[in-house]
Residue, then its C-alpha position, 0 to 999 in steps of 0.5 A: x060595917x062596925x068599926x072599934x074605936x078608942x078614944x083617950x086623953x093625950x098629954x096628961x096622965x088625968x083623965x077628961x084633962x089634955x087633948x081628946x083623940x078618937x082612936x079608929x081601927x080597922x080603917x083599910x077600906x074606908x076612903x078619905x071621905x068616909x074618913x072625913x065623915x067619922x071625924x066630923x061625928x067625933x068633933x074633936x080637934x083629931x081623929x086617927x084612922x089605923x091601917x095595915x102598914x105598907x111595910x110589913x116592918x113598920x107598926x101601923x099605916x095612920x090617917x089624921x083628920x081634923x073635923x074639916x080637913x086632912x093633915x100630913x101630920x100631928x103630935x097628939x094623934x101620935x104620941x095617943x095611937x103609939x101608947x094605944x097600940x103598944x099596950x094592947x100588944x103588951x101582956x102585963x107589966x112594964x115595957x119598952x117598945x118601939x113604934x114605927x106609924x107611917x104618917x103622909x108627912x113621912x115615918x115617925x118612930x115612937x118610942x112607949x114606956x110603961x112604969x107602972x100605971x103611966x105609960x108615956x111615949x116620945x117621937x121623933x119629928x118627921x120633918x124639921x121646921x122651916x120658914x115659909x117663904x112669902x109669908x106676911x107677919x102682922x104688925x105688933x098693931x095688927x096682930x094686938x087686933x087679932x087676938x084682942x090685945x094691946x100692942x105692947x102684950x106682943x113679944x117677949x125679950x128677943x121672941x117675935x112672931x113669925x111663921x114656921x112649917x114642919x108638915x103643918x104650918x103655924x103664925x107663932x106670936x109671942x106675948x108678954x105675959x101669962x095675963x095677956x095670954x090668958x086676954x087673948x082671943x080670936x077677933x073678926x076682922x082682924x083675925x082673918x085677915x092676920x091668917x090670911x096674910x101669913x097663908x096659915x089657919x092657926x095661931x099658936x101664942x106663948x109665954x114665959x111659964x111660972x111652973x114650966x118653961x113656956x105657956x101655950x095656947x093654940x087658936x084654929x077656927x077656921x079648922x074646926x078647933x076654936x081652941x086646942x087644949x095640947x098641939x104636938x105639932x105645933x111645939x115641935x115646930x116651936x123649936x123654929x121659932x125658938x132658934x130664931x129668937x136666940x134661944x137655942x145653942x148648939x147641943x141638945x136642949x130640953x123645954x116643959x110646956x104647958x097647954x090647955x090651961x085656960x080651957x080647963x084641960x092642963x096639958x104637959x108636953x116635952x120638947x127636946x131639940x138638938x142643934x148642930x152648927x147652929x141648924x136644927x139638927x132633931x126635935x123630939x116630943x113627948x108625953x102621956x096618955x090616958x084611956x078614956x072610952x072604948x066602942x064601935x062605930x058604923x061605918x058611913x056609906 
């Protein structure tokens, strides 16, 4: 059996910039390892597999894997299947269009835009960030040690590093600079021991940004990603770590982002979160995409 796949380039309008997605449809019959198998042969951080919905009012039913293992939810593969699917059933033009995926994490409405030649889309988080209970955060020592830094380039301000989950989970570590941040790199042993401790395969770092709000950079070895040039997810679940050092009152606030910078693929992600009495109240991300490829795949065994 062939299967067409797309692949595009997700929070850029460059494209061979952002983050890579391979897009599969056609995915009803395969099963999880079959799945697992054609993300394997993709090699990139995500592959999104589309299915029929299981309500009929819905857009898609989608399945996200990493080359190892299968997530409930990730913006990337989000904001890229969304943009795919609303301009291949768009004539000519500009258009608004509302999306709704059916992720494991839960559903997750999209809302596309096409002005011209750019096509954007912005969703709305399945599930808000929380604390992980039980987790171990590194000293500033221990941490420094991890990612080949001084103890001094971690934490900013009120920014320190804790652990948050809204599907997948992240260890959040703030640093002092976009110099420290660009040092920054994973080191065995220290590395696998700080992930350990915290329960969690990656490792998201930021900073104060020069021509954006923060800076980010996102490690996951463990996963198959050594490094992540844009991660939805991950800035959605930002919003957590945000709230906690201070950062966010009450009302709708908005953050630029910037990721993939040091890896040669520059990324930009919208971030808007809105807080009521002091909760997180909705978090919505944002971004482009670009269409890269186009093909067809054989189906494993």
């Amino acid at each position: 059996m062939m299967l067409d796949f797309h692949t595009c380039d997700v929070f850029t309008e460059t494209r061979f910039a952002g983050n890579p997605l391979a897009i599969v449809l056609g995915a009803d019959d395969l099963t999880p390892a079959q799945m697992q198998i054609i993300a394997r042969e993709f090699n990139l951080s995500e592959t999104i597999f589309v299915q029929a919905p299981v309500n009929p009012a819905h857009t898609a039913r989608v399945r996200i894997f990493f080359p190892t293992a299968e997530i409930p939810f990730a913006g990337h593969p989000t904001i890229g299947c969304a943009i795919h699917l609303a301009c291949a059933s768009a004539g000519p033009g500009d258009f608004d269009r509302a999306i709704t995926l059916e992720e494991e994490a839960g559903l997750v409405p999209v809302q596309v835009a096409r002005r011209g030649e750019k096509v954007s889309a912005e969703f709305v988080a399945p599930l808000l960030p929380h604390a992980v209970a039980g987790a171990t955060v590194a000293t500033s020592e221990r941490f420094a040690a991890a990612l080949g830094l001084q103890a001094d380039d971690i934490g900013f301000a009120s920014h320190q590093s804790g652990v948050w989950q809204g599907g997948p989970r992240f260890l959040y570590a703030p640093v002092a600079s976009l110099d420290a941040l660009a040092r920054a790199r994973p080191m065995e042993p220290a590395w696998s021991e700080v992930i350990r401790a915290a329960g969690v395969d990656s490792i998201y770092l930021y900073t104060r940004g020069t021509d954006c709000d923060y800076r980010a950079r996102m490690y996951s070895p463990t996963a198959g990603i050594p490094e992540d040039p844009a991660t939805g997810s991950a800035s959605a679940i930002l919003s957590a770590q945000l709230l906690a050092s201070g950062v966010l009152g009450d009302g709708e606030t908005r953050f630029t982002l910037h990721q993939g910078v040091e890896m040669g693929r520059p990324s930009e992600i919208g971030l808007t979160v809105s807080v009521t009495g002091g909760e997180l109240a909705e978090v919505r991300i944002a971004g482009s995409a670009v269409p890269v490829s186009q093909g067809q795949i054989l189906a494993p065994k």
